[in-house]
C-alpha positions in Angstrom: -2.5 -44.1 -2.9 -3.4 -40.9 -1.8 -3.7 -39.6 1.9 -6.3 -37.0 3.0 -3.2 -36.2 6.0 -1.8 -34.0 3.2 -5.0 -32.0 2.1 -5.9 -28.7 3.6 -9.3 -28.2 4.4 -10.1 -24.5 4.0 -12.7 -23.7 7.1 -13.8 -20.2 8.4 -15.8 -20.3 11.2 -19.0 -18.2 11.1 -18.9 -14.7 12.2 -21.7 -12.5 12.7 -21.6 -9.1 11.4 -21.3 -6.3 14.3 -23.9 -4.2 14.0 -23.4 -0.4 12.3 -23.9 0.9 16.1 -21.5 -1.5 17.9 -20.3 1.3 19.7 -22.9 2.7 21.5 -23.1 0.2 23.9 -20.1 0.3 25.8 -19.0 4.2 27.1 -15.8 4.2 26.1 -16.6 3.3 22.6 -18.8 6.7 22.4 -16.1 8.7 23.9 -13.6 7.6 21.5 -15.7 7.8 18.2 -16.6 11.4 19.9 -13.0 12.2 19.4 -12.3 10.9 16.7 -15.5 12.6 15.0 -14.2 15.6 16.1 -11.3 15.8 13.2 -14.4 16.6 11.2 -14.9 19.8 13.2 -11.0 20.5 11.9 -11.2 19.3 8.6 -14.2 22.0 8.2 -12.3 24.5 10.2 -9.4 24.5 7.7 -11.5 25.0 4.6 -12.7 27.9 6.3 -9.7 29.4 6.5 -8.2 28.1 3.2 -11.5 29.6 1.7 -10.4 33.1 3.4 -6.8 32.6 1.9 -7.9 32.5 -1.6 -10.3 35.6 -1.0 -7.2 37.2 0.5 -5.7 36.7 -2.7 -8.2 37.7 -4.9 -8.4 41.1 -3.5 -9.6 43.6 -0.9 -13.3 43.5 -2.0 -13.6 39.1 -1.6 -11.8 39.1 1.5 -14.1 41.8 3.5 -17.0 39.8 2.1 -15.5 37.1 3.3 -14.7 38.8 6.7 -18.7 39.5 6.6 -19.9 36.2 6.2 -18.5 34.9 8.8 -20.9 37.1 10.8 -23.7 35.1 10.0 -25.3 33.0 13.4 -24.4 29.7 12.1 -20.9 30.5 11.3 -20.4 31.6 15.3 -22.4 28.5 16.4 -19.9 26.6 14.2 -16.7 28.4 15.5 -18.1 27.4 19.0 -18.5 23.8 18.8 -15.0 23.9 16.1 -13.8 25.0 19.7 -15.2 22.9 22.2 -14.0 20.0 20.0 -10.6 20.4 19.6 -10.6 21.4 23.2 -11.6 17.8 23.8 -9.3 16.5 21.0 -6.2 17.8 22.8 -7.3 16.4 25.8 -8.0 13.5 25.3 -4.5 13.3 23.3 -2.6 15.2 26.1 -4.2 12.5 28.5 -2.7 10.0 25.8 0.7 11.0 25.4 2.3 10.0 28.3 1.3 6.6 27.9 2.5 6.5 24.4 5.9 8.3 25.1 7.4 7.3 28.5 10.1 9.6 29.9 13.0 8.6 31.8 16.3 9.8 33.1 18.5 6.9 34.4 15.9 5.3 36.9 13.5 8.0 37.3 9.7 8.3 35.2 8.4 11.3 35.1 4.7 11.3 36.2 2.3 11.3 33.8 0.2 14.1 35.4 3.8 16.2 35.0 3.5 15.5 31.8 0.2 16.4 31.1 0.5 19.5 33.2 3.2 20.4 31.1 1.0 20.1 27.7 -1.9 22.1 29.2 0.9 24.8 30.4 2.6 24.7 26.4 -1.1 24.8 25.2 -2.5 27.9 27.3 1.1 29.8 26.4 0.5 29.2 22.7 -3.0 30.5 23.1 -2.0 33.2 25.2 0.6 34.6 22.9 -1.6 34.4 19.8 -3.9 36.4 21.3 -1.4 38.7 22.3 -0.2 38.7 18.5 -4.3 39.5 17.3 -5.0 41.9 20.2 -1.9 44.0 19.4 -0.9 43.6 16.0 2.1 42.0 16.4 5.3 42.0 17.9 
């Protein structure tokens, strides 16, 4: 005699399909695609510059033609908003790390705005001595 106790009944409860813009209603949703659609900025940025590597290679003549186009308008309206979002990237990543990385010695926690403070401080010394290697030609 069998017993329907021992048969599994395979259900799945409906579920509706989000919509394609399930994240433009709620604000932190559109902040966090914004940063996340910002890789794309980067991911653009570096072919750029790989692009300029292999005309470097190829010879003085590509690479000052290279060096030219990037004169065009859209190419500085480009290397503006590449700027303005990785600027957002890293902070909204530097606001992110000490959450993810907690640092303690014996009972003490760092703050997290030490933390961050300390990020922004790295970030603006990195800047500062790049610009110092590209103003002056090196060390």
């Amino acid at each position: 005699m069998a017993s329907n106790d021992n048969k599994t009944v395979n259900r799945r409860p409906y579920m509706a399909r989000p919509s394609r813009w399930w994240w433009t209603q709620n604000s932190f949703y559109r902040w966090y695609m914004l940063r996340e659609g910002s890789c794309l900025f980067v991911f653009c940025y570096s072919l750029i510059l790989m692009t300029g590597l292999l005309r470097l290679s190829q010879g003085e003549q590509a690479w000052e033609h290279w060096l030219q186009s990037l004169q065009h308008p859209l190419y500085q309206v480009f290397h503006v908003l590449a700027l303005l979002a990785v600027l957002y990237h890293a902070y909204t990543w530097f606001k992110l790390a000490p959450k993810i990385m907690v640092l303690r010695i014996g009972s003490w926690t760092l703050p997290e705005q030490a933390m961050i403070l300390g990020q922004w401080c790295a970030f603006v010394l990195c800047a500062l001595t790049m610009l110092a290697v590209v103003l002056w030609g090196g060390m």
